[in-house]
N, C-alpha and C positions, 0 to 999 in steps of 0.2 A: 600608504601601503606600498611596499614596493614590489617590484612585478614577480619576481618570484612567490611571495605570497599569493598573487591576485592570479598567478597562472595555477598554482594549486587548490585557490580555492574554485577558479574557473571549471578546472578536472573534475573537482567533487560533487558540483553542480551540474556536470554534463552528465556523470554518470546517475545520478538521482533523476533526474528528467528521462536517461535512455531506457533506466528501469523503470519509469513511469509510462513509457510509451507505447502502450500494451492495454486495450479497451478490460482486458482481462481484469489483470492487474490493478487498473484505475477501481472496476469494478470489487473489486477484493477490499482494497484498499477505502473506499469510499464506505460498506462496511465496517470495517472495523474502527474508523473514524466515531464511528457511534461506539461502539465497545467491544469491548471481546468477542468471538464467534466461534466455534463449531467448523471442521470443516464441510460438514452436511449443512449447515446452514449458511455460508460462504457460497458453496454449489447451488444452492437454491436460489440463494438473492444472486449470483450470476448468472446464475442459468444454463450451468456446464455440469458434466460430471465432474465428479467426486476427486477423480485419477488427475481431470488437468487441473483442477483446485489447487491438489497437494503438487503440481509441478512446480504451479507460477509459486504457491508459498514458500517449496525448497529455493528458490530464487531468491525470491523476499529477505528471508530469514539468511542465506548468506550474504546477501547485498546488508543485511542488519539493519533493516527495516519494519522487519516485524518477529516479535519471540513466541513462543509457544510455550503452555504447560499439560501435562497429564494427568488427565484425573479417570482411574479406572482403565475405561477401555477409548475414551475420549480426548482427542488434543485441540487445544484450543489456542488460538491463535490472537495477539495485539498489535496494536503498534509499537513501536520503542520510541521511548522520548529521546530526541536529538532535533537536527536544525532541518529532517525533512520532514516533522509533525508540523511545525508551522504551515508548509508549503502542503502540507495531505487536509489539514481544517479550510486553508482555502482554497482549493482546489472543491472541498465538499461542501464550502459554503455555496460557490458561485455553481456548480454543477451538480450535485447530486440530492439536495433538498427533493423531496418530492413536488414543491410547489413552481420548483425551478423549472422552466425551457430552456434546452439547451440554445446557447447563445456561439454565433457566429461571428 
């Protein structure tokens, strides 16, 4: 690989980690790992309102991490398949299992 490559792919990976870097977001994210969600349900399993739900999402979704559909009066939110669902399954493997301790 030569270093232009490996500096670009370095960029794409730093900025995937700095939008991960956010307990928020982890928690968003670790959610919908399992499947689609609600953003009332998103708020619940994080523990926040509703309002900073849809902030960290509008982030998400422009960073193109996660898409949304409408149904009704309800928008629902995924992930998008690309090369940081690998890194969001394990991420939710090693951390977000209910059976998991977080590990230091």
């Amino acid at each position: 690989m030569d270093v232009s490559t490996l500096d670009a792919q370095a960029e794409a990976a730093a900025a995937l980690l700095k939008s991960l870097a956010n307990p928020v977001r982890l928690k968003i994210l670790c959610a919908l790992v399992e499947g689609e969600r609600s953003v009332g349900a998103l708020a619940e399993r994080a523990g926040v309102r509703e309002t900073v739900v849809s902030q960290h999402l509008m982030r998400l979704r422009a960073e193109g991490l996660v898409k949304n559909r409408r149904v009704a009066t309800t928008v629902y939110y995924a992930i998008t398949e690309g090369p940081a669902l690998g890194v969001l399954e394990a991420l939710h493997e090693a951390f977000c299992r209910p059976e998991q301790a977080p590990r230091r």
